[in-house]
C-alpha positions in Angstrom: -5.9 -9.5 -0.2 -8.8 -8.4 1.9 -12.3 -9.1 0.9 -14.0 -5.9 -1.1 -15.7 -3.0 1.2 -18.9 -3.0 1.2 -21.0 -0.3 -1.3 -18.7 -0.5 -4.2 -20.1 -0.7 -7.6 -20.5 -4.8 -9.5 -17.4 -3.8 -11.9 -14.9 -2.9 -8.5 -15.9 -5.6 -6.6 -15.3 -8.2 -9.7 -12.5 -6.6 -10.3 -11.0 -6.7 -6.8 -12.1 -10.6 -7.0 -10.4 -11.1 -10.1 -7.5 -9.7 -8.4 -7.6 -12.2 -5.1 -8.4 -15.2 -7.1 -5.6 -14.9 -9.3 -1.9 -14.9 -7.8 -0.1 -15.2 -11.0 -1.2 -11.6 -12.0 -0.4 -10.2 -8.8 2.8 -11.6 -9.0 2.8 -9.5 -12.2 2.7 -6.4 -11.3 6.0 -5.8 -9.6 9.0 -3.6 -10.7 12.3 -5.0 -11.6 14.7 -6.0 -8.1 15.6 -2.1 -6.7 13.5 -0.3 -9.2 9.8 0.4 -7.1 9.1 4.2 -6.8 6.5 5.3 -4.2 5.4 9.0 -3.8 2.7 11.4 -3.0 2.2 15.2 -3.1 3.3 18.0 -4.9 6.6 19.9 -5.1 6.5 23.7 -6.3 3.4 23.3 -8.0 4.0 20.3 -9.8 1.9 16.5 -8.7 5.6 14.5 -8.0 4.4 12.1 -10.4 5.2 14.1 -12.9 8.3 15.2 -11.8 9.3 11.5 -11.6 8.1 11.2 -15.3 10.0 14.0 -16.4 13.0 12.3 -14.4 12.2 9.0 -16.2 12.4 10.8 -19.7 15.4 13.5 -19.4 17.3 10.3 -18.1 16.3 6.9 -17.9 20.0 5.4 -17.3 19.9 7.0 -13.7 16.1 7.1 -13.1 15.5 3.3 -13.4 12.6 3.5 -11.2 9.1 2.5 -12.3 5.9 3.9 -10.8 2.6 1.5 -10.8 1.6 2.9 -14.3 5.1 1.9 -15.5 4.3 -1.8 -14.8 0.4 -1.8 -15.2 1.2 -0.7 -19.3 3.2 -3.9 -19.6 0.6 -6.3 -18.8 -1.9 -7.2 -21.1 -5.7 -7.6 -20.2 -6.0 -11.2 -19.3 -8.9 -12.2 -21.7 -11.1 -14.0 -19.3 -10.9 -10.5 -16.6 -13.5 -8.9 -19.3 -16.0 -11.5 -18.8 -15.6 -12.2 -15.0 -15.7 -8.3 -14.5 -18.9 -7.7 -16.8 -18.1 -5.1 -18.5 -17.5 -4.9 -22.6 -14.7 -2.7 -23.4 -13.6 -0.4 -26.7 -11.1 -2.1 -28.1 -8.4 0.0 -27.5 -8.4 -1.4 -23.6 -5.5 -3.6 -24.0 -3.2 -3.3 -21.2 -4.0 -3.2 -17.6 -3.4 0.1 -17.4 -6.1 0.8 -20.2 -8.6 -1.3 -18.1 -8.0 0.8 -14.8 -8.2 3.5 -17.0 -11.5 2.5 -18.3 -13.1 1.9 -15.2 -12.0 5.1 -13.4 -12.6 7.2 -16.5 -9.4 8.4 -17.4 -8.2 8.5 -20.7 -11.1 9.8 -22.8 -13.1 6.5 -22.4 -16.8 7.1 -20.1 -16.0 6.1 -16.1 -17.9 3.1 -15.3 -17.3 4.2 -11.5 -17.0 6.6 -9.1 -13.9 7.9 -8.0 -14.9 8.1 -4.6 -14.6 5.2 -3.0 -14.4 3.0 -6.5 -11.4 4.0 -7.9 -9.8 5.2 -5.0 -10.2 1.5 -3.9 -9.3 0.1 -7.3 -5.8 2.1 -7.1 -5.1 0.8 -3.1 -5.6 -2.7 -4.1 -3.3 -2.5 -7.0 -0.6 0.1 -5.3 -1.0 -2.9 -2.3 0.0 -5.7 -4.7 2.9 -3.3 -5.9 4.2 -2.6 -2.8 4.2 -6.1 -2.0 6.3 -7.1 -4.8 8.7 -5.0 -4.1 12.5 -6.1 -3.5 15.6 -4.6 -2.9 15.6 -0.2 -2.8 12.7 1.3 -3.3 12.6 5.2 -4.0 10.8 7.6 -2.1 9.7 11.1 -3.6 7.2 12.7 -0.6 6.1 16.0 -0.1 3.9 17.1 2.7 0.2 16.7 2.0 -2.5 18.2 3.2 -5.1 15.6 2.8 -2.8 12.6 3.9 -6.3 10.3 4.1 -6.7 11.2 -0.1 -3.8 9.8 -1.6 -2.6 6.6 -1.7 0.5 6.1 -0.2 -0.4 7.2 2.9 -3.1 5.1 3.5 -1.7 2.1 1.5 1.7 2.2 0.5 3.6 3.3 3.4 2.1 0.4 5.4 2.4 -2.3 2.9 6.0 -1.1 2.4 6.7 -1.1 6.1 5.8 -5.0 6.1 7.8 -6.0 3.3 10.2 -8.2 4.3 12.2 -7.8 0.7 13.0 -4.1 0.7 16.9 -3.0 2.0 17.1 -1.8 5.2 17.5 1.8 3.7 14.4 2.3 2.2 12.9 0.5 5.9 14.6 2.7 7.7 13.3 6.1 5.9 10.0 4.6 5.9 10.5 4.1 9.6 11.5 7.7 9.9 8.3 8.9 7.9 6.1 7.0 10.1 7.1 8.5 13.2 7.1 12.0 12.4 3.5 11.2 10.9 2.9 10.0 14.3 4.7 12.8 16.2 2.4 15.2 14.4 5.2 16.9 13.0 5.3 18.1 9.1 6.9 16.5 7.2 8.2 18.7 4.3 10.0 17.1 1.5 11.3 13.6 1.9 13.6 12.7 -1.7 15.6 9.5 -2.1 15.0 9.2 -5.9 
């Protein structure tokens, strides 16, 4: 992991050195062997996140994939991350979900940071760490976007995924594909291999 930006708020830049000093979380957050999900955009209307939810729920034999809120529910707060990151939380911040949640002010709970570049950073660090981790297939839901430099997978996903050495040579090669008509200039409409 890179060293924080500069001009983020005490509680992202803990946080974000939480992160780095502590490779047995990152190795955490990871989806099971063919199961990561990456995606961006909106199709007829509707953020593809929740799409994939909907997928997730209607049926979860088939749609075994996990998104980065998927995993980030499954891991409890470590109890020394409070401390290091300074903040005191309500007590229903249990997972670290709850705590990203928390800090970015989602979920009813009072943002301790800006969105912009806080928890835009907060979710590129942890999306980068996902990414990573990922082995085998990994599931692509894209739609063409107009702000390509706001969302995460273009500016943090696509790249780490590109590097990883543990994904099939399917999900490279789409990847691959995506990149260059990024590159080309060319739109890219809707890119499913869910």
């Amino acid at each position: 992991m890179l060293p924080p930006p500069a001009g983020l708020k005490d509680p992202t830049r803990h946080f974000l050195n939480y992160l780095q000093k502590h490779p047995d979380l990152r190795a955490r957050i990871r989806a099971p062997m063919g199961q990561t999900v990456a995606y961006a955009g909106t199709v007829a209307t509707e953020p593809v996140w929740q799409r994939l939810l909907r997928m997730q729920i209607s049926a979860p034999g088939p749609n075994d994939f996990c998104m980065l809120p998927d995993i980030l529910k499954r891991i409890m707060v470590p109890n020394d991350m409070f401390a290091a990151v300074g903040l005191i939380t309500a007590p229903s911040v249990r997972t670290m979900l709850d705590f990203v949640n928390f800090l970015t002010g989602e979920g009813g709970l009072p943002k301790q940071v800006p969105w912009d570049p806080d928890g835009f950073i907060i979710w590129r660090a942890l999306s980068g760490i996902f990414m990573s981790n990922a082995a085998g297939r990994v599931r692509l839901l894209v739609a063409d976007v107009p702000n390509r430099d706001g969302k995460v997978f273009f500016k943090t996903e696509m790249f780490v995924l590109s590097r990883n050495p543990n994904i099939d040579p399917f999900s490279k090669g789409a990847l691959d594909l995506l990149r260059k008509q990024i590159s080309a200039g060319s739109p890219l409409g809707q890119i499913e291999l869910v």
